[in-house]
N, C-alpha and C positions, 0 to 999 in steps of 0.2 A: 316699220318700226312700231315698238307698242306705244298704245296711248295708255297714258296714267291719270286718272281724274287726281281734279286739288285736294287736299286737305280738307275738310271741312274746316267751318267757323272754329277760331278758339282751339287749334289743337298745332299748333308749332311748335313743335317741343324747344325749351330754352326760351322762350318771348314772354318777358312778365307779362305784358298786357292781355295775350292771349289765355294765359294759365287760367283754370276757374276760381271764383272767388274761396275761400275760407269758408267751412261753414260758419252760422253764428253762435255764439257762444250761450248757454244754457240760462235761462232767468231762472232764479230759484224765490220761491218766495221764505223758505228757509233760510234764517243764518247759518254762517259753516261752523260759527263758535260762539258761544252765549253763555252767560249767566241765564240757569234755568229755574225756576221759582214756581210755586203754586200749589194747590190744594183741592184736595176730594173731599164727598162727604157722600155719603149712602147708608147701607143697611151688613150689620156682622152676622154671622150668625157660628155661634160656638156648636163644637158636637166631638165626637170621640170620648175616653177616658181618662178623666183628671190623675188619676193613681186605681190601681188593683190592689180589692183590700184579702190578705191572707186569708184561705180558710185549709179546714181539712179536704177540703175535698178538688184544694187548687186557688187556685188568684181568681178572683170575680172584679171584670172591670167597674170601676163608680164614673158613671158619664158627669161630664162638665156639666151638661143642663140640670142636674140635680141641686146645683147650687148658683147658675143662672142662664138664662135663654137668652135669646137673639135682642138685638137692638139698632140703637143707630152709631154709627162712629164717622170721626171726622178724619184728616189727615193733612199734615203738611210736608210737602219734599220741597229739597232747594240742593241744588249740585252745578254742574256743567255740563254742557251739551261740547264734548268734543271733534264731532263732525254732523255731516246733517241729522244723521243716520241716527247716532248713537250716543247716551248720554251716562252720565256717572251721577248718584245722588245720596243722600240720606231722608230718613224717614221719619217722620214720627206720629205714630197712628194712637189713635185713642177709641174705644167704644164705649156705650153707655151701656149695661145690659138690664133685663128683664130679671123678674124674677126664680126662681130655682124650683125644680118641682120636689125639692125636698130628700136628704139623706134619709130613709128610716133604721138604717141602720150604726150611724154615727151615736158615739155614747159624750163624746162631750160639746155638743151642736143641738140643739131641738129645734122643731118647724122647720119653717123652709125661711131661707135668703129673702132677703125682699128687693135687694138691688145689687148689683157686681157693677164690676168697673175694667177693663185692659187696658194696659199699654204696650203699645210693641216700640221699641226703637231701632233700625237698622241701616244699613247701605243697601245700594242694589245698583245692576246696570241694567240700561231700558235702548230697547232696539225697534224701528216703525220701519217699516217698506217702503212708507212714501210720504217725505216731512212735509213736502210742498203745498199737498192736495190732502187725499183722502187715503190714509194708510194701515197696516194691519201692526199693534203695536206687540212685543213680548218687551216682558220684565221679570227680573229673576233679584228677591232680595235676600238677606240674610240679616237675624241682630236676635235681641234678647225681647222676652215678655214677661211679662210679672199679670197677675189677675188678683182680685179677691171679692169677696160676698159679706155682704152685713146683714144680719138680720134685726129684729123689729126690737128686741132687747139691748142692738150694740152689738152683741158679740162679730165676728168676721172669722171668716178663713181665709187664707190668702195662699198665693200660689206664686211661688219665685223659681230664681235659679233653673233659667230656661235661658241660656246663651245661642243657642245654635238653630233655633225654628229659623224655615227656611219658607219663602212664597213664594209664587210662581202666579204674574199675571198676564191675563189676554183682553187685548181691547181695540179699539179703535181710535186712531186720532182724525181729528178734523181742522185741518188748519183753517183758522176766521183771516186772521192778517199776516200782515209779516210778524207780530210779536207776540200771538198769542193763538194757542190751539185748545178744542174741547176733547175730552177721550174718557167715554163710555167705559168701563173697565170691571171685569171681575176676575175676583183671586182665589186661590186653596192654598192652605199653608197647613204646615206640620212639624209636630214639635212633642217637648216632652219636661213635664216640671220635676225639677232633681228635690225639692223641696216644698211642702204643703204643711201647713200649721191654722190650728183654730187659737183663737182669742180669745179667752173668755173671763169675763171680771179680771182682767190684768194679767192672767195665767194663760203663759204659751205652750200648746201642744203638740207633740208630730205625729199628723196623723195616720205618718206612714210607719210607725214604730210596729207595725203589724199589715204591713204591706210593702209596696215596692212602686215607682215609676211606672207611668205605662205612656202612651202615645195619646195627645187630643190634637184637633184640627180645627180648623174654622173656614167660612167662605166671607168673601165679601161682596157685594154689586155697588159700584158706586160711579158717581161723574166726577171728572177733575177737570178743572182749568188751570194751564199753566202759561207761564212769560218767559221770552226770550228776550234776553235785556245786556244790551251794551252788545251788542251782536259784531260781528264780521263777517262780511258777507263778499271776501274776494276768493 
């Protein structure tokens, strides 16, 4: 007759006691849903062309830096983190900028800018690999910007009617606690002002009345720290 060895330990089919345990269930130091809150600060830096000014011999772009360079800007977002992964927010960024290296050929502008200013406002959804630890983050926004430049008399040119500049950023988060990560982060964005007017002694001009729209851009490098606040974490 044949011999048949036991079963090993633990394998009766149908015997709770025998079955193996459950694995255990995942610690996350993420919440799965939160109030998300916090703020950047870094370095902007403008570049591309404000508007193409008409000539005979074709459109000639006038770059941003003509009327102001790079600077520092802050930021604050606050939205929801809908799961660990991935959150929903609004933005509102601000730079300070440098001064302009000067139109020479603007006819109702002289010298150069001595200080500009941006704002961007938008939405955006932001997505990390790994909320827990150390993870690789994308952010993609969208909203309006407006800019303008003052120079040493008062006068200002200002730059509106920019609805749809769109960002796109890459970074890193670092989760510290359960309620609070840092993320290293830099951007490129792109856009385009439907609208550019100078100021001067009280008198509004379009400075595109002999020109057209074109494309400007910007980067940014900055740190952010944000909260995850009133969290759930089943």
């Amino acid at each position: 007759m044949p011999i048949y060895d036991p079963p090993p330990p633990g394998f009766y089919p149908g015997d709770p006691e025998s079955d193996p345990p459950p694995p255990p269930e995942p610690h996350h130091l993420a919440p799965r849903t939160a109030l998300w809150i916090g703020a950047r600060a870094g370095w902007f830096i403008p570049f591309g062309d404000v508007w193409a000014r008409t000539t005979r011999s074709g459109a000639n772009g006038v770059p941003w830096n003509n009327y102001a360079t790079s600077g520092p800007t802050f930021e604050l977002d606050a939205g929801l983190r809908l799961s660990r992964n991935y959150s929903v927010f609004a933005i509102w960024e601000r730079a300070n900028l440098g001064p302009g290296k000067g139109d020479p050929q603007s006819t109702s502008l002289s010298g150069k800018a001595q200080r500009g200013d941006t704002d961007f406002w938008g939405v955006g959804v932001r997505a990390t690999s790994d909320p827990d630890n150390i993870g690789f983050v994308t952010e993609l926004a969208i909203g309006y910007r407006r800019a303008r430049s003052e120079y040493e008399n008062g006068d200002q040119i200002q730059f509106t009617d920019a609805p749809f500049e769109t960002r796109l950023g890459l970074g890193v988060d670092f989760r510290v606690g359960r309620a609070f990560t840092l993320s290293p982060m830099a951007t490129i964005g792109l856009g385009q002002f439907g609208t550019i007017e100078s100021v001067s002694n009280g008198e509004i001009r379009d400075q595109t009345t002999h020109g057209q729209p074109d494309a400007h851009a910007w980067a940014t490098f900055t740190l952010g720290g944000h909260f995850d606040l009133f969290g759930s974490r089943d």
